[in-house]
C-alpha positions as CSV (number, residue, x, y, z in Angstrom):
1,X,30.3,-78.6,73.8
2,X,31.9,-81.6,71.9
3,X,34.9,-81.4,74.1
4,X,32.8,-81.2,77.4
5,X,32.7,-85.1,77.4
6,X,30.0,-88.0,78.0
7,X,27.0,-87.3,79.3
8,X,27.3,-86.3,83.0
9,X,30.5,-85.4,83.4
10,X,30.1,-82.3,82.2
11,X,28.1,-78.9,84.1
12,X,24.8,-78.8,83.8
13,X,23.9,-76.6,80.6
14,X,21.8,-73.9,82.7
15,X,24.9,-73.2,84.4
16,X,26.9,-71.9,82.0
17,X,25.1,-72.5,78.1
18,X,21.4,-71.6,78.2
19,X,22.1,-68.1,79.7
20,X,24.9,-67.5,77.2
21,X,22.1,-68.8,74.4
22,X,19.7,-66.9,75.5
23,X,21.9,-63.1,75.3
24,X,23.9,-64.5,72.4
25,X,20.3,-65.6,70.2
26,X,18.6,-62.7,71.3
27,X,18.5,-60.3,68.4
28,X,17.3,-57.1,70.2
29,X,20.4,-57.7,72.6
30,X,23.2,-55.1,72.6
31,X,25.9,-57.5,70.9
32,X,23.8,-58.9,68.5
33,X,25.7,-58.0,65.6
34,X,28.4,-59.6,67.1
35,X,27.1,-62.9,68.9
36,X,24.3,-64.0,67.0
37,X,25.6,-66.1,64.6
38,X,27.5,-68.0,66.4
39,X,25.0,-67.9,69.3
40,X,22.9,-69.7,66.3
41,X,26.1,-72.0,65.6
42,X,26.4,-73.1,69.3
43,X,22.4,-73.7,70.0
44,X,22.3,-75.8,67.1
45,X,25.5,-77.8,68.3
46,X,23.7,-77.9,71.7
47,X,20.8,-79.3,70.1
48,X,22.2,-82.1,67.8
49,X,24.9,-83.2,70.6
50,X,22.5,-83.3,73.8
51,X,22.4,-87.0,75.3
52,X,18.7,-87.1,75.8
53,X,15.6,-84.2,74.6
54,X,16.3,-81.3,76.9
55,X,13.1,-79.2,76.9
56,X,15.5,-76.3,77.8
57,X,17.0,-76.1,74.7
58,X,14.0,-76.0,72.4
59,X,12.2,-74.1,74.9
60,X,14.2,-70.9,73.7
61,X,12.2,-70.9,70.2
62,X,10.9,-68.1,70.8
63,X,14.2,-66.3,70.4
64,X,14.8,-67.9,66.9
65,X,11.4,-66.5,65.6
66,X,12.3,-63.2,66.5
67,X,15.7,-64.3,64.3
68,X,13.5,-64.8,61.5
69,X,11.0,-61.5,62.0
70,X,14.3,-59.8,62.1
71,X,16.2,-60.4,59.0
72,X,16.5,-63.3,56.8
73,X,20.1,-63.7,56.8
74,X,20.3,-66.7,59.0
75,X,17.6,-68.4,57.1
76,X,19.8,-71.7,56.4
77,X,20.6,-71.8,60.7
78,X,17.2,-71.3,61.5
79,X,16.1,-74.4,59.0
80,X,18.4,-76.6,61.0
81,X,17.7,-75.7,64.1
82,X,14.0,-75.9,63.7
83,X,14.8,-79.4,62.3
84,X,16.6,-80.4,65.7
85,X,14.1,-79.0,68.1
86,X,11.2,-80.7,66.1
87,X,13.3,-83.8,66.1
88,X,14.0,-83.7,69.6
89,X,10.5,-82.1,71.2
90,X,8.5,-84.0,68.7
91,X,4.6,-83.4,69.0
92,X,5.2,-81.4,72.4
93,X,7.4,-78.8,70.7
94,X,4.8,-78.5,68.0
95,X,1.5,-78.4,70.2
96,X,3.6,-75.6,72.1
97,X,5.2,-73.8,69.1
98,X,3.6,-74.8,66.0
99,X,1.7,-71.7,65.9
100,X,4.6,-69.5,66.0
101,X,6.7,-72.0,63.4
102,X,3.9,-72.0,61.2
103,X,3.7,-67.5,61.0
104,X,7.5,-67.3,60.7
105,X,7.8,-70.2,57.9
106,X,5.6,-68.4,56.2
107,X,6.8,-64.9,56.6
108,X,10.6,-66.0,55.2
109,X,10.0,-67.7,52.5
110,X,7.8,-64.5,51.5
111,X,11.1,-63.0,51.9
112,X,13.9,-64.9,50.8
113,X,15.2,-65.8,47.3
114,X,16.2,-69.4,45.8
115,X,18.7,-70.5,48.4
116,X,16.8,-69.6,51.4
117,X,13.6,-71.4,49.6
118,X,15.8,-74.1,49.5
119,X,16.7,-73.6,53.2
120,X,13.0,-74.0,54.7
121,X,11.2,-76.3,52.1
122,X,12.7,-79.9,54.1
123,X,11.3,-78.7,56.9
124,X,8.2,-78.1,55.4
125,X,8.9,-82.3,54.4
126,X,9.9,-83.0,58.0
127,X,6.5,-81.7,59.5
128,X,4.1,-83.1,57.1
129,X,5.9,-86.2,57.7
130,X,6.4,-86.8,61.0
131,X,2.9,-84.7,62.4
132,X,0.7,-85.1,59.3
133,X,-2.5,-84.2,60.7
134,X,-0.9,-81.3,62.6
135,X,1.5,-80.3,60.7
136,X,-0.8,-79.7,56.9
137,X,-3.3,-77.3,59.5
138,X,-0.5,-75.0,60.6
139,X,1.4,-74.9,57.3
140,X,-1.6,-74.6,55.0
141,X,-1.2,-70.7,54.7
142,X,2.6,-71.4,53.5
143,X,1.0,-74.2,51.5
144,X,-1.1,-72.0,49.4
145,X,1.6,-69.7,49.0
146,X,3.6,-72.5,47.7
147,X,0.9,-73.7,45.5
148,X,1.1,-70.0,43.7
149,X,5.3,-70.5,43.3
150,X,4.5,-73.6,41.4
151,X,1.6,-72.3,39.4
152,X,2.9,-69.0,38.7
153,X,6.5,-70.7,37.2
154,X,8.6,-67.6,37.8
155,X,10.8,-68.8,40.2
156,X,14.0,-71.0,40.0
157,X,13.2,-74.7,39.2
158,X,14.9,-76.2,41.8
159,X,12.2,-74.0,43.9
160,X,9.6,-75.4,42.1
161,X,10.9,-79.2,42.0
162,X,11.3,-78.3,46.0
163,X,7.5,-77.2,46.2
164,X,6.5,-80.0,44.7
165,X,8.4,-82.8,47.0
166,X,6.6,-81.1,49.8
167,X,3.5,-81.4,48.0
168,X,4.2,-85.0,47.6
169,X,4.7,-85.1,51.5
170,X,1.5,-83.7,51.8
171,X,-0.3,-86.1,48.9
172,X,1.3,-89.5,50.5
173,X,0.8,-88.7,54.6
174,X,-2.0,-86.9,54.5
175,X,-4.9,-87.3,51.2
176,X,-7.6,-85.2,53.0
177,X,-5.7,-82.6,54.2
178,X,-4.0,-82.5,50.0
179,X,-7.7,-82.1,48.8
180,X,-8.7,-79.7,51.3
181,X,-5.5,-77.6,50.4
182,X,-6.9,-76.8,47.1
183,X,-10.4,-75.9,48.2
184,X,-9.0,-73.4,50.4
185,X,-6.8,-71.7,47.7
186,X,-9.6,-71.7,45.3
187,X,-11.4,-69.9,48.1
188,X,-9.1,-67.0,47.8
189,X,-8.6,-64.5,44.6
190,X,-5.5,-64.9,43.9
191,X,-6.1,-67.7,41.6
192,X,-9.2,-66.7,40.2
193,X,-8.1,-67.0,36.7
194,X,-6.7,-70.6,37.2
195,X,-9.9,-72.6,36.3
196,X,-10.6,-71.5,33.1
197,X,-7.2,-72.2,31.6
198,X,-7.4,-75.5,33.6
199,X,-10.5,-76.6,32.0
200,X,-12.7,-77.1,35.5
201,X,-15.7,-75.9,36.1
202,X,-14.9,-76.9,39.9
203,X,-12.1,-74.5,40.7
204,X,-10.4,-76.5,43.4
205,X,-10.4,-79.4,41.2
206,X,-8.9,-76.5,38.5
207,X,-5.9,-75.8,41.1
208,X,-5.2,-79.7,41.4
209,X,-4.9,-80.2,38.0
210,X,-3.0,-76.8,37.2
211,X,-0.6,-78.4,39.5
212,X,-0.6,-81.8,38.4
213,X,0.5,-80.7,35.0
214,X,3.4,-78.3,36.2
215,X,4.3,-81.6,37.7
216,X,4.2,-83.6,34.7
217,X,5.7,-81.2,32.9
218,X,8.7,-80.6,35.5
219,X,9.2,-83.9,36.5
220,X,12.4,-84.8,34.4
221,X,14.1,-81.9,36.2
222,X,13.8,-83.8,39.7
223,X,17.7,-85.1,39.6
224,X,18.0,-86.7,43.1
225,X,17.0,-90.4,42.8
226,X,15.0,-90.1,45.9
227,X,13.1,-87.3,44.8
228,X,12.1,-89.0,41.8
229,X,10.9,-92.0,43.9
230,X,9.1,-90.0,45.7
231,X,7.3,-88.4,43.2
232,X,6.8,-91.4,41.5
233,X,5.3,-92.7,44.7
234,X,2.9,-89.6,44.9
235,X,1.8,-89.9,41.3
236,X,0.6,-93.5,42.2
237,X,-1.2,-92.0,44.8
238,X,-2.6,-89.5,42.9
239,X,-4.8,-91.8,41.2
240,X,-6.9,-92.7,44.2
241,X,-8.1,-89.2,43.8
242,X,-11.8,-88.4,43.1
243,X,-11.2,-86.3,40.7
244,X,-11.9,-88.2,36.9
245,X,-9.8,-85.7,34.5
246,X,-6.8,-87.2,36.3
247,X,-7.7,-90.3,34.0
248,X,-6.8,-88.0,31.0
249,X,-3.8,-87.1,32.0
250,X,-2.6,-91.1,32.8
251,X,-0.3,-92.0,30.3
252,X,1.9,-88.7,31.0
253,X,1.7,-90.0,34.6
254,X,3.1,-93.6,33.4
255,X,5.1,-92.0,31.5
């Protein structure tokens, strides 16, 4: 692809690339076990090197979630493709996919251990930052699940740190839909037992501040400077919250 040349001088891609994407990406296809990874290495090199958005190329998604149903081996190819096909279809790709990316974010990081978490959380940050409003309603199920890695504390910290930037993402572009994330997990069971240790009679507000201490108490192990900005940034924001125990916790927050 790099050695095809500038723009128009080279065939056009359905004549030759999208069919061989679309048997190479295809993991029901016959030589799957042979093509598929590198079918994944060319999309993504089709993707980052195209001249102008080709709708062609982010059109074969579907294939890539079937990737992902499939097996979580080619979690780290999936994140950057996803990452070039939002970047290049931009709120079309997501009005027309965002259903689908939403389910299968949500089924791998169910699935995958510390490197594959570590794989799909910036593109959690890519979404909520670029489609706020769209992207905090079709990730709020991976949210919550999210929400339990950092509560729960049994994974690796730089999981957890990871959770939180997103979080931070979430706090910063979209304050409503941040709120509304804990109501909805306190609306579930599987934090039932959060609000009492939190000290909340509200249990949403419970779930915030559950979090917002993991946060405090994790923040020194945020080593990237930006990172640590942006956390910084979202603690500020934080206190525009209505939600008074936050006052109690301000000179940790300062801190």
């Amino acid at each position: 692809l790099v050695a095809a040349g500038p723009a128009g001088s080279a065939p056009a891609p359905e004549a030759f690339l999208l069919p061989a994407l679309r048997y190479a990406c295809d993991p029901a296809g016959p030589e799957a076990l042979n093509l598929l990874e590198d079918g994944l290495a060319t999309w993504l090199t089709a993707l980052r090197c195209a001249a102008a958005p080709d709708p062609r190329l982010t059109d074969l998604f579907p294939l890539l979630v079937s990737v992902m149903h499939h097996s979580t081996e080619h979690v780290r190819a999936a994140s950057h493709i996803i990452a070039s096909c939002l970047l290049m279809g931009g709120a079309g790709f997501l009005h027309t996919h965002g259903a689908a990316l939403g389910e299968a974010l949500q089924n791998t990081y169910a699935g995958v251990g510390e490197r594959g978490a570590l794989a799909l959380l910036p593109v959690a940050e890519l979404i909520l930052t670029g489609w706020p409003a769209e992207g905090s309603q079709l990730l709020q199920p991976l949210l919550v699940r999210m929400l339990a890695t950092v509560l729960e504390g049994s994974e690796p910290v730089l999981v957890i740190t990871g959770c939180l930037a997103v979080f931070a993402r979430l706090l910063l572009h979209n304050r409503d839909a941040f709120l509304h994330l804990f109501s909805a997990a306190a609306a579930t069971q599987q934090f039932a037992s959060v609000a009492p240790a939190a000290g909340s009679p509200d249990p949403a507000q419970a779930l915030l501040l559950a979090m917002i201490d993991v946060w405090l108490d994790r923040v020194d192990a945020i080593g990237a400077p930006a990172a640590r900005k942006l956390s910084a940034a979202a603690m500020a924001a934080a206190f525009t919250l209505p939600v008074a125990p936050l006052l109690q916790r301000l000179d940790l927050m300062v801190s």
